[in-house]
C-alpha positions in Angstrom: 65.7 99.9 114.0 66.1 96.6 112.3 69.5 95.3 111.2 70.6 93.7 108.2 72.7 90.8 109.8 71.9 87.0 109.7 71.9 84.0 111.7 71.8 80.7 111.6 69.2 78.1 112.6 70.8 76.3 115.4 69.3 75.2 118.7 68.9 77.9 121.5 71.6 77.8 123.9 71.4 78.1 127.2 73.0 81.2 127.4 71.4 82.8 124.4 72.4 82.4 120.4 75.6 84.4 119.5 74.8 87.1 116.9 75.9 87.1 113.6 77.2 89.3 111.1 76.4 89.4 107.4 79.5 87.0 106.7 78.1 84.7 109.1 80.8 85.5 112.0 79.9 86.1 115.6 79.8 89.5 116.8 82.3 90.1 119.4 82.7 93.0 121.7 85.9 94.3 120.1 84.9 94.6 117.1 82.9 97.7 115.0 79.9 97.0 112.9 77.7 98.6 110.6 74.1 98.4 111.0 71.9 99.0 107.9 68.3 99.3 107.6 66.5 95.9 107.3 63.9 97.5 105.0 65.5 96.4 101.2 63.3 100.2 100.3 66.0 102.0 102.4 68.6 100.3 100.2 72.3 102.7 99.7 70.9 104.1 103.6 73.3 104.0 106.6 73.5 104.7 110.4 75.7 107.7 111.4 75.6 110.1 114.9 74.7 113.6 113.8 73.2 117.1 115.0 71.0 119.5 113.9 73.7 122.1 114.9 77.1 121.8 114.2 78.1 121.4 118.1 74.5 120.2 119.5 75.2 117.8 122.1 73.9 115.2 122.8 73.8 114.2 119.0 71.4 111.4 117.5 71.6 108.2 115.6 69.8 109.0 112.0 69.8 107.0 108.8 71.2 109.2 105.7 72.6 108.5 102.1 75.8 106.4 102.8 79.3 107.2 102.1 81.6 105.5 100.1 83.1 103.7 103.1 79.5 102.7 105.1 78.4 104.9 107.8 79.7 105.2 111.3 80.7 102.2 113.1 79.4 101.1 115.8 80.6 98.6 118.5 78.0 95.7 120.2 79.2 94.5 123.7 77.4 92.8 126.6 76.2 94.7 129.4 77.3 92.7 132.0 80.7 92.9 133.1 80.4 89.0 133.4 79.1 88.9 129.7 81.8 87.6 127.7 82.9 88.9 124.4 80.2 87.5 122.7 76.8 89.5 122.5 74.2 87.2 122.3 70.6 86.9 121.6 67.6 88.7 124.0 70.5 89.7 126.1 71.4 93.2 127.6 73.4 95.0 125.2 75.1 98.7 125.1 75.8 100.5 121.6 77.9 103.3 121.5 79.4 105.1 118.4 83.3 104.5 118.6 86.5 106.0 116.6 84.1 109.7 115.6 85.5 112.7 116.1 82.9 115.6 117.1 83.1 118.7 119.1 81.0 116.9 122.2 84.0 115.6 122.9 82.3 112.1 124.8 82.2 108.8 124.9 79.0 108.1 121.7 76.9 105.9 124.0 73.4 105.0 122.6 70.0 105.8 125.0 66.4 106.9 124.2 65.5 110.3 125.2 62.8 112.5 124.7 62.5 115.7 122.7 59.9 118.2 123.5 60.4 119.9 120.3 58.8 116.6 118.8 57.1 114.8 121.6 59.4 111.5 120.1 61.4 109.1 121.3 64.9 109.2 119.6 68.3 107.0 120.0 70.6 109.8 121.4 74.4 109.4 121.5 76.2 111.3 123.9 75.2 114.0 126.5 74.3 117.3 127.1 77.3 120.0 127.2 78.0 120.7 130.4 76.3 117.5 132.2 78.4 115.2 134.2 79.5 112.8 131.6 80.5 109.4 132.7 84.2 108.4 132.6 83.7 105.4 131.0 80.5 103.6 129.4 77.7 103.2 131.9 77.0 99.4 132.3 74.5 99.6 135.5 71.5 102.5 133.9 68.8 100.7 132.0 68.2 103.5 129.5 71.5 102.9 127.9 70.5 98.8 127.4 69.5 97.4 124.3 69.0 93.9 123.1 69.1 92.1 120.3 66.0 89.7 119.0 65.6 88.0 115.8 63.7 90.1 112.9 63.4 88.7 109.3 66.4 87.1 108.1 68.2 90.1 110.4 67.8 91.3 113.8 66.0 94.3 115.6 66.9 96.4 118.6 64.6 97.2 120.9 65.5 99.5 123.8 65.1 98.1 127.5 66.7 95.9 130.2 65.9 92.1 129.9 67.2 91.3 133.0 
């Protein structure tokens, strides 16, 4: 899923470019962000966590019509402990869902997961009632990393550990 924020041309760092938001402001790890489609087609399209049933768990990240106030926020952090506040470029990154109320009751942390129903890989948020749920998010499991690369005049995220 591509994103529609933007970043300057400045020289690599060593540590990796910070990423950007649409106002040109670094993301930081305490903040939430929207992430819109990339594709100017999908235009009035946001990112929300949803179900097919009303208290399927684990739910899924879809894009659907927006609302008047964007779609569900989602917060960017490093996956390193030792990563700063700053999420940065081709870096490990975790996603998760934050300030949504739903009857999973969990923390809204993104992974890829498999459906046999579709034979497709999907962005899942959450877990399955009744499996041990972790206490907090889970920094050291690589299905749960993303990273950030440059797409466009935005950025994609891929799924998978860089380091």
């Amino acid at each position: 899923m591509a994103s529609q924020l933007t970043g300057p041309c400045d020289a690599a760092q060593a540590q990796g470019q910070p990423i950007y938001d649409t106002d040109g402001h670094e993301l930081t790890k305490n903040n939430l962000y929207q992430i819109l489609p990339a594709d100017r087609n999908m235009s009035g399209l946001c990112l929300f966590a949803t179900s097919i049933a009303p208290v399927d768990c684990p739910m899924r990240a879809v894009i659907a019509r927006c609302w008047p106030k964007g779609g569900n926020a989602v917060m960017i952090m490093p996956a390193e402990e030792s990563g700063g506040s700053v999420p940065r470029l081709s870096s490990d990154l975790l996603l998760a869902f934050k300030n949504i109320i739903t009857m999973c009751m969990m923390e809204l942390q993104w992974h890829i997961k498999d459906y046999i129903s579709t034979d497709q890989m999907h962005v899942t948020v959450g877990f399955n009632l009744g499996a041990p749920v972790p206490s907090k998010i889970d920094r050291r499991n690589k299905l749960f990393r993303f990273r950030a690369e440059r797409h466009g005049n935005g950025y994609k995220l891929p799924q998978g550990a860089v380091s």
